[in-house]
N, C-alpha and C positions, 0 to 999 in steps of 0.2 A: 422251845421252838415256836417261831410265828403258824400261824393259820395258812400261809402260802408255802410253807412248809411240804415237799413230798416224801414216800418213804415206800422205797420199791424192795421187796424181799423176793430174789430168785432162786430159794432153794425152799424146799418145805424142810430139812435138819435144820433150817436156824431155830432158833428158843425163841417162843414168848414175849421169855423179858428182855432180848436184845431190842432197844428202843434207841433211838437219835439224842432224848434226853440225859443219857446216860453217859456221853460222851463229849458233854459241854462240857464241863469242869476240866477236864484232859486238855483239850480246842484249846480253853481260855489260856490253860497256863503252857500249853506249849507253838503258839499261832499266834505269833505279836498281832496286835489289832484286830483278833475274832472280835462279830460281832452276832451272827448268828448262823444256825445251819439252814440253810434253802434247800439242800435235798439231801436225801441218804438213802444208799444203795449198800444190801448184804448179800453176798453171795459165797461159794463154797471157796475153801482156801485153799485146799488142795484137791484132787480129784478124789472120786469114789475109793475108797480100798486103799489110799497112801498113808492112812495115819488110824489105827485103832487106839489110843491110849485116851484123846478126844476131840472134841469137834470143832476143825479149825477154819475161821470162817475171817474174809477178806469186806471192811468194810470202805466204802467210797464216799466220798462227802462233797458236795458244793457248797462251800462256806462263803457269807460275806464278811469280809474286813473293813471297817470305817468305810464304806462306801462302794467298795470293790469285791467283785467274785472270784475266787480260785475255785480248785478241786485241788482236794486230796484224800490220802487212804490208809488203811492201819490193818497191818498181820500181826499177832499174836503167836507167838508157840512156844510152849515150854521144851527147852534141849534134855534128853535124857542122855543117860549115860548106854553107851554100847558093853553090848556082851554076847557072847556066844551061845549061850546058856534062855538069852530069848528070838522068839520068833514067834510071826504072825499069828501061824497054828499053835502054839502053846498059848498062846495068850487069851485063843478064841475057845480052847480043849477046856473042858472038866477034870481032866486029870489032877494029879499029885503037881504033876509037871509043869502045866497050866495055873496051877495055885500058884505054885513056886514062882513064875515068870510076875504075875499079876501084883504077886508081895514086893517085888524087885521094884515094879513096873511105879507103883505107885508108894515107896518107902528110900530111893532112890537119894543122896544127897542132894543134886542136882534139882530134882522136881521137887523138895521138901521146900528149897529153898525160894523158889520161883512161886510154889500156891501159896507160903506164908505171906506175900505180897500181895498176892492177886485175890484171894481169898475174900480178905478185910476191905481190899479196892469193891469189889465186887459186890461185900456185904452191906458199905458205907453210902452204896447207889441203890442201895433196893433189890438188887437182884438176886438174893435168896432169900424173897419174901415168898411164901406160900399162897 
């Protein structure tokens, strides 16, 4: 990103390393004619309390194209599989029951299949650097 560059964050749950830089390579090959980000804006993706599993966050961008400015924005969420067997309270519980939900939550076909992508995206940017 250039030095005229802004980057407005409206939630304090965003992470750290959520950065503008991170999301060129994505711009470039899905945005015929990116040329670079002029702003970018994060904010929460869903309201407080809609999503425990993890933190889904809505980004906004002003991009320029060979000479010209759009906006545009990107949600994320990994789809889990439904069951009867979880809910809110188990999942936030220390119980047996709350294990149980949290092993589902996160061993799921569905979500295995979604972090095995997102993961390595994720790691190939830097973003599980310590």
């Amino acid at each position: 990103m250039s030095a005229d560059t802004t980057t407005d964050v409206t939630t304090s749950k965003v992470p750290d390393w959520v950065q503008a830089e991170q999301f060129v390579d994505v711009l470039k090959e899905s945005v015929k004619g990116f040329s670079k980000i002029k702003s970018f804006k994060v904010s929460n993706g869903v309201a407080a309390g809609e999503n425990y599993a993890t933190i889904m966050l809505r980004v906004n961008f002003e991009i320029e194209l060979d000479g010209y400015a759009t906006a545009t924005s990107a949600l994320s969420a990994v789809l889990l599989d439904r069951t009867e067997a979880a809910s809110v309270e188990k999942i936030l519980s220390d119980s047996a029951e709350g294990n149980d939900s949290k092993t589902f939550l996160y061993s799921n076909a569905r979500y295995r299949k979604h972090i095995q992508v997102i993961l390595p995206w994720l790691y190939n940017r830097g973003a599980m650097e310590y």
